[in-house]
MIFI-528038 format. One line per 4 residues: their letters; for each residue x negated, y negated, z of C-alpha. Coordinates in steps of 0.001 Angstrom, whole numbers. Layout:
<sites>
A = X/Y/Z | ...
</sites>
This chain:
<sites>
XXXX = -223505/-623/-34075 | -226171/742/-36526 | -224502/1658/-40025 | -223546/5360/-40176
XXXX = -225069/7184/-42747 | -222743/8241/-45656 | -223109/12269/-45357 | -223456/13620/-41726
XXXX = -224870/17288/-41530 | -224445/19995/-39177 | -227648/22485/-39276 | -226124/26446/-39829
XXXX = -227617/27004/-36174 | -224597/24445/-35294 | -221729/26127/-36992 | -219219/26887/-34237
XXXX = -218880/30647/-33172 | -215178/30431/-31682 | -212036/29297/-32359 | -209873/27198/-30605
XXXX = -206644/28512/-30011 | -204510/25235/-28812 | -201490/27702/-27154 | -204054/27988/-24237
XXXX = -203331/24221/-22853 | -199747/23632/-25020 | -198348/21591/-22387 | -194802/23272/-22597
XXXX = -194637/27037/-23875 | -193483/27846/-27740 | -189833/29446/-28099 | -191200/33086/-29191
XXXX = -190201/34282/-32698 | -186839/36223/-33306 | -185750/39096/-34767 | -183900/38830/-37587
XXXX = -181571/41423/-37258 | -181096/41513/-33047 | -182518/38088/-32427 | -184376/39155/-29489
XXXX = -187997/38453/-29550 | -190422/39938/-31692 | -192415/42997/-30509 | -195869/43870/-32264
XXXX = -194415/46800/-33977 | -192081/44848/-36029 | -195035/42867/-37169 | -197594/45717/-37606
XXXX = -195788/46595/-41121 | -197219/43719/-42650 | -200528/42168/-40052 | -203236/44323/-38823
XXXX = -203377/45028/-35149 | -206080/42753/-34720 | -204483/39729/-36593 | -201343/40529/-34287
XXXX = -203314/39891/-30995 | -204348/36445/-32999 | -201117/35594/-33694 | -199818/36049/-29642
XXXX = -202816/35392/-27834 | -202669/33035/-24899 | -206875/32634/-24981 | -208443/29348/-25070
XXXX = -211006/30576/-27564 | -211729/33432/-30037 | -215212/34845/-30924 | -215761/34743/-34786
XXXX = -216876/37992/-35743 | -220306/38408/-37531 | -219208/39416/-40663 | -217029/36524/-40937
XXXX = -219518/34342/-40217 | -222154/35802/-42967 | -219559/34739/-45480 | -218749/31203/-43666
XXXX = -222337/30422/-44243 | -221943/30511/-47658 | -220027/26439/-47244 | -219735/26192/-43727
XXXX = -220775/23778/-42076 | -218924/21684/-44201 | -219898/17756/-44508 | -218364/14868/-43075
XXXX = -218194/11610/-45047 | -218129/8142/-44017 | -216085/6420/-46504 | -218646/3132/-47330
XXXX = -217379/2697/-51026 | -213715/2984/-50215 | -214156/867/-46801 | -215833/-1921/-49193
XXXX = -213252/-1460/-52364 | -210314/-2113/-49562 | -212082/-5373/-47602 | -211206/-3096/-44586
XXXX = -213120/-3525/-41037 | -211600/201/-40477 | -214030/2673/-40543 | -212814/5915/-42439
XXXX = -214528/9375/-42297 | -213081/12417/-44164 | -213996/16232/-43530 | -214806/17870/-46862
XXXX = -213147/21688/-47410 | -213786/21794/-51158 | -217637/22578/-51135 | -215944/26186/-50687
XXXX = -216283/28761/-53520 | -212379/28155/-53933 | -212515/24534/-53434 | -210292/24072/-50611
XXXX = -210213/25157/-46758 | -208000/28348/-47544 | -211120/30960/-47216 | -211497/29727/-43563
XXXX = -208572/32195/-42745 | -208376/34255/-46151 | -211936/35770/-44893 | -210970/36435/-41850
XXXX = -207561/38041/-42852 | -209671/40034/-45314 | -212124/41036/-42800 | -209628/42330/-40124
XXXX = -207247/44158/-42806 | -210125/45754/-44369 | -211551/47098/-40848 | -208521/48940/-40277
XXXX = -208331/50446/-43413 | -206065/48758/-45704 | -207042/48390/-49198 | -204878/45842/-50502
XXXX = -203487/42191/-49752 | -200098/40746/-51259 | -199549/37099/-50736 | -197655/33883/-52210
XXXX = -199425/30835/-53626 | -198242/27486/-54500 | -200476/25709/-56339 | -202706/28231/-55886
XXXX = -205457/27130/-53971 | -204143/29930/-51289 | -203731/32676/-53456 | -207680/31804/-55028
XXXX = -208917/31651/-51571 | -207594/35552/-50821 | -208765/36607/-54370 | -211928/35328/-53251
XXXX = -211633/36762/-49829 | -210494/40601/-50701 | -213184/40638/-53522 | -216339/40113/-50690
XXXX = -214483/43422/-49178 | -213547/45094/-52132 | -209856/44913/-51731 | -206862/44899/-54206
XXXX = -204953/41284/-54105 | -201285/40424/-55684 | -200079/37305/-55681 | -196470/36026/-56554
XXXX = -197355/31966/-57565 | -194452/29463/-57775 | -193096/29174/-61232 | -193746/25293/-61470
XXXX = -197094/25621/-60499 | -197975/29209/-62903 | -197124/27061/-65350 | -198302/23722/-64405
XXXX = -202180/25500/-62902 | -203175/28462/-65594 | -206514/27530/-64297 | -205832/28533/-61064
XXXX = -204440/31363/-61966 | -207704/32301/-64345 | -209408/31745/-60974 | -207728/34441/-59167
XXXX = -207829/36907/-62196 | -212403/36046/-61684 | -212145/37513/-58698 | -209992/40634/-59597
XXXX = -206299/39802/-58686 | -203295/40500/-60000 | -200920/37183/-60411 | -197364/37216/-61120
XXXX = -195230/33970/-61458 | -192151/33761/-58887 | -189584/34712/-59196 | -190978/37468/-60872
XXXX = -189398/41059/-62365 | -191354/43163/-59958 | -189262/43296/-57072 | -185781/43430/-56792
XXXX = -184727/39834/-55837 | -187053/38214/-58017 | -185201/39655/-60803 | -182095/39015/-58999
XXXX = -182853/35278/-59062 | -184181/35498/-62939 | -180653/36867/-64098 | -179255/33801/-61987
XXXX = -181921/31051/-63884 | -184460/32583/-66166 | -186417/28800/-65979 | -186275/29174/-62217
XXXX = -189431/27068/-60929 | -189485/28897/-57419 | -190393/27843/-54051 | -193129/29324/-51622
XXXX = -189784/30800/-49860 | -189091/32837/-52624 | -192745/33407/-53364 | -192849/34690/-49550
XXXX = -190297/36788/-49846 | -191281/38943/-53186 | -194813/39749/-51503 | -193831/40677/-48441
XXXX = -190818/43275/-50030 | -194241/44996/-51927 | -196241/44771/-48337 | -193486/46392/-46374
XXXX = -192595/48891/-48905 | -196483/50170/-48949 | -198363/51791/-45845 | -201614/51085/-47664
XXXX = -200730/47334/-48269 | -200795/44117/-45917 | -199442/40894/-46073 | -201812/37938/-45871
XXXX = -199681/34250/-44607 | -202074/31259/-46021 | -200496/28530/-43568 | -197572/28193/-40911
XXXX = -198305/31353/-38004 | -200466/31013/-35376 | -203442/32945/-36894 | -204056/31042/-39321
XXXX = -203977/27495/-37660 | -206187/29509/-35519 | -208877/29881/-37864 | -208836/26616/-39737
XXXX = -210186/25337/-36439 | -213232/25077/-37724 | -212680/22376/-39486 | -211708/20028/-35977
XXXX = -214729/21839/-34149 | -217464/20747/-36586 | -216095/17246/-36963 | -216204/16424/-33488
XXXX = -220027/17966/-33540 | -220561/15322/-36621 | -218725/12263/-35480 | -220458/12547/-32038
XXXX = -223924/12270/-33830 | -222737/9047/-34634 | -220931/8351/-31326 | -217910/7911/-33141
XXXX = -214369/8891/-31579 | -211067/8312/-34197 | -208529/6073/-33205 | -206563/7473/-36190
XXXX = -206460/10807/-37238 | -204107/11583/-40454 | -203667/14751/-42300 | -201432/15769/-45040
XXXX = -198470/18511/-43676 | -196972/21507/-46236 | -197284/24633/-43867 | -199448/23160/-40961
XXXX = -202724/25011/-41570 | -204956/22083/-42990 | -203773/19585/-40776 | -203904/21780/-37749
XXXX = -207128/23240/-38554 | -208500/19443/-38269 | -206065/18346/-35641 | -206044/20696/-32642
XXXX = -209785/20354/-31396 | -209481/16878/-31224 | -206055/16961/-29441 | -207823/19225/-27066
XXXX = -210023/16659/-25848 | -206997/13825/-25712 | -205769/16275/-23055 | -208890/16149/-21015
XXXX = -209389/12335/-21342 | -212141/12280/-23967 | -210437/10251/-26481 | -207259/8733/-26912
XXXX = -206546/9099/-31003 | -203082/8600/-32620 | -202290/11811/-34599 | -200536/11701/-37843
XXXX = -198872/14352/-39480 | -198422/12866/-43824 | -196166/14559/-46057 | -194203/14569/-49639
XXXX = -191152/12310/-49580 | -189688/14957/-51883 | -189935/17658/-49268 | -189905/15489/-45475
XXXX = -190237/18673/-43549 | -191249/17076/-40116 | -189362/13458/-40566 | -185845/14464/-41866
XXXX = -185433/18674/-41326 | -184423/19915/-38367 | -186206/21492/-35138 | -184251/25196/-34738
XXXX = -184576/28729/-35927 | -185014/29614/-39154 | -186641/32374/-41697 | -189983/31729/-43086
XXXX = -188728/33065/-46740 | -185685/32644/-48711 | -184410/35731/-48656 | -183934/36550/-45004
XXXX = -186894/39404/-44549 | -189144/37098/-42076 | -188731/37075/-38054 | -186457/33864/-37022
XXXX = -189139/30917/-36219 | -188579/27573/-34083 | -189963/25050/-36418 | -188465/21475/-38859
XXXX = -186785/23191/-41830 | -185016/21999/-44729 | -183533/25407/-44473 | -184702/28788/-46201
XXXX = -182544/28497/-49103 | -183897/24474/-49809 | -185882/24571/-53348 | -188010/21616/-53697
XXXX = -188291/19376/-57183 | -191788/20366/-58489 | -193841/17836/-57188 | -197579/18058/-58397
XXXX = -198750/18615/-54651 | -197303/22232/-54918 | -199160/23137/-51618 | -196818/20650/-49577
XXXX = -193447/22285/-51342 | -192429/24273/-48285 | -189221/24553/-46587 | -190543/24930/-43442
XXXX = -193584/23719/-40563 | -195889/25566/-38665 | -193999/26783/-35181 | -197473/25118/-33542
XXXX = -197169/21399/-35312 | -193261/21763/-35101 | -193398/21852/-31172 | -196499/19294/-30852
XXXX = -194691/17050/-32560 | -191104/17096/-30658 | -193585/16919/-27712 | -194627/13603/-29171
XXXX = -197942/14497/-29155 | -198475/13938/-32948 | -196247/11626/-35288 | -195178/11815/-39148
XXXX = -194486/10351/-41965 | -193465/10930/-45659 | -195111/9113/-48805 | -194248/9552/-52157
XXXX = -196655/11092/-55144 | -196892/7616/-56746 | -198167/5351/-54065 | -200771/8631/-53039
XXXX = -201975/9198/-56992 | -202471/5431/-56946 | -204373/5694/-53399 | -206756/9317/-55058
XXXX = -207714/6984/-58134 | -208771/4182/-55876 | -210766/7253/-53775 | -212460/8776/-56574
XXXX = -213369/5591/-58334 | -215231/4309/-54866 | -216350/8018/-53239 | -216131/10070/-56538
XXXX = -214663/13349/-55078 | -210891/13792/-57172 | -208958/15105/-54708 | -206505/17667/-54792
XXXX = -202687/16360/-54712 | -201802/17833/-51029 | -204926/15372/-49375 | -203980/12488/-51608
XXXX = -201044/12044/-49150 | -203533/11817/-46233 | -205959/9464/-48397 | -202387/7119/-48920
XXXX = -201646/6981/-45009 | -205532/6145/-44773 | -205684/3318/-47117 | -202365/1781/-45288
XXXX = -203941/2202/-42355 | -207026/122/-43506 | -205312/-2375/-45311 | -203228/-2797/-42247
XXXX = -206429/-3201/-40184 | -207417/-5930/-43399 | -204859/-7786/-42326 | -205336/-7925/-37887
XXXX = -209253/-7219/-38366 | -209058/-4150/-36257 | -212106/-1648/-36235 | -210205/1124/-35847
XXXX = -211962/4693/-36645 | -209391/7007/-39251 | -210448/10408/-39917 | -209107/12720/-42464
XXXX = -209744/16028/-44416 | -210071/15798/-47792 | -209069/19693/-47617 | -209567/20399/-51529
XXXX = -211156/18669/-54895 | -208665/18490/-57592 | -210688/19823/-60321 | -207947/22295/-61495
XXXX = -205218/19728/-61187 | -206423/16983/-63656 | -202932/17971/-65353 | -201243/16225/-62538
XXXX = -203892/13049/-62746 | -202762/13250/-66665 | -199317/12854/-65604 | -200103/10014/-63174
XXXX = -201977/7908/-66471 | -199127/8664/-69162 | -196430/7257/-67136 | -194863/10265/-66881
XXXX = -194869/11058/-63082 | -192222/9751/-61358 | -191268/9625/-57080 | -188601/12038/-56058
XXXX = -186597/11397/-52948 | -184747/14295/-51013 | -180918/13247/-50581 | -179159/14058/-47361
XXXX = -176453/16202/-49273 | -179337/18421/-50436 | -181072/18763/-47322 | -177444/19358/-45481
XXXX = -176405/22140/-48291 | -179647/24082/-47593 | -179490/23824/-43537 | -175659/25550/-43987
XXXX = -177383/28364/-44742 | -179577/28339/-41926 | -178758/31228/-39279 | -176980/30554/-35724
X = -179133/31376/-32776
</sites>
């Protein structure tokens, strides 16, 4: 075949006007979320306290696809369509026949794929009145992504960032004080239990569980005040659709299919977001890829928690979800890829994948800081250190295809540059990074927490 070129463009007249919501053609129904008190399922009044009517009907809809409003798209426009790379330099650096191509989120004004649901969120919260947003962030590409959001819409934002990364990422936070928010490291003393946990460990380094759980006290306590979710619910995998819509546009200018696809797992949103179009067409016989779910060996979410009901924060305030925990009250070591330090999966990828319709496995920081250098010395992009687990599981799979001289097609998302985490890359060069493994007595004293339903 003629060589691909290296950048593939979509023209803005080609930026997709829908989502795809993949609930439409699940091929076995979700278990609905709980209530945490009755354990019967959710209603939307017990979720209107902290989502917008609007992103409620999102979050249960049954549609196959969702018109993007205007007004979201006006702000899209200012990244989306987003480019799709074909991998030459890395392909040549690694003596692979594979052919890799990798979906770029960080031309956004945050640098990640976060605004393709914080605008939204903004958007709908805003239409119905409510002036301000309260959210968690790890490392805080989420929390920058709803700073940005609320600011096009002239919103208040608070956001309650993990202590490891507050401290590791005062960059990040400078980013979301630009664009007018308020950032507190969590635990924090503004709400009760983060002050709780402070007299317990005043060096707590947090979790996004804990994070979770001090934003959404302020949301619920507050009639004028929303909660904004940057991964895991349905919404939000929802929206990052975008991503798998305009890479099957780009790949199919090129009259390429993946025989791979690999993205890196924390909450779901990313890898969904790139994921679900193109499972949509394995289902109707397009193409036939192998979808793989990549995540931290120091927090194995999909490959060693377990599929049942569990809260979404640590302190018990969230409906019950069906998804892989490590269990609410699991705090992660403080891994540079703070986006991947989650307890918990996205209900959507947790069901796909006991469905066996995606696969997963866990690779440790080391091997996937080796496998970003060796990216950004061949394509120059430094990535961020959630996708670097996605670039790892990549460069296996090429080296693997070195070695049986298989063509095979891998696609990825590079979902974020790693400008504001050279600190980690630092780390990587002075030696002073090291692989952490999760031990089955730590994974087995968090899940004893874990409610009976």
């Amino acid at each position: 075949m003629a060589e691909t070129p290296t950048k593939i463009l979509l023209e803005e007249s080609e930026q997709p006007t829908q989502w795809y919501n993949v609930v439409a053609d699940l091929p076995e129904p979700m278990a609905p979320p709980l209530h945490p008190a009755t354990h019967e399922p959710v209603g939307p009044d017990d979720l209107a306290p902290l989502f917008p009517m609007a992103i409620i009907e999102q979050e249960v809809s049954t549609e196959r696809y969702i018109d993007i409003p205007g007004e979201v798209l006006d702000v899209y426009r200012l990244w989306r369509p987003s480019p799709l790379f074909r991998a030459h330099r890395l392909e040549q650096a690694l003596g692979t026949p594979a052919r890799i191509y990798y979906k770029y989120e960080g031309v956004s004004p945050a640098g990640s794929h976060k605004p393709n649901t914080s605008v939204p969120q903004a958007y709908y919260n805003n239409a119905e009145g409510v002036t301000k947003l309260t959210t968690e962030t790890g490392a805080g590409q989420w929390g920058s992504a709803l700073a940005f959001a609320t600011a096009q819409y002239g919103m208040e934002c608070e956001v309650w960032q993990v202590a490891a990364s507050y401290r590791q990422k005062p960059y990040r936070r400078a980013m979301m004080q630009v664009w007018g928010a308020t950032v507190h490291s969590s635990p924090s003393d503004v709400t009760d239990y983060g002050r709780q946990l402070l007299a317990e460990d005043p060096e707590h380094t947090g979790s996004l569980g804990i994070a979770i759980s001090e934003a959404v006290s302020v949301a619920a306590a507050d009639p004028n005040v929303r909660y904004a979710l940057g991964s895991v619910l349905n919404h939000v995998l929802l929206h990052q659709t975008v991503i798998g819509e305009e890479a099957l546009l780009q790949l199919a200018k090129v009259g390429e299919t993946p025989d791979l696809l690999v993205g890196c797992t924390g909450g779901g949103s990313n890898f969904g977001g790139l994921a679900f179009p193109f499972l949509r067409e394995k289902w109707a016989g397009k193409m036939n890829p192998t979808i793989r779910c990549v995540e931290p060996a120091a927090c194995p979410t999909l490959t060693k928690g377990e599929f049942r009901y569990d809260f979404g924060d640590t302190a018990g305030m969230t409906p019950l979800m069906k998804m892989h925990t490590l269990g609410h009250g699991f705090v992660p070591d403080p891994i540079h890829a703070g986006g991947l330090r989650y307890h918990g999966m996205a209900p959507l990828v947790s069901h796909l994948y006991e469905l066996g319709e995606t696969e997963a496995i866990s690779i440790p920081q080391l091997e996937c800081f080796g496998a970003a250098v060796q990216f950004a010395r061949s394509e120059g992009i430094i990535p961020a250190p959630e996708p670097t687990h996605a670039i790892a599981a990549a460069v296996r799979e090429a080296l693997a295809c070195k070695e049986t001289g298989e063509e095979k097609v891998i696609l990825t998302a590079l979902c974020g540059h790693g400008h504001l985490d050279l600190a980690a890359y630092n780390s990587y060069f002075e030696g002073e990074m090291v692989d952490m493994d999760l031990s089955e007595d730590a994974i087995a004293a968090a899940m004893a927490e874990v409610p009976t339903v």
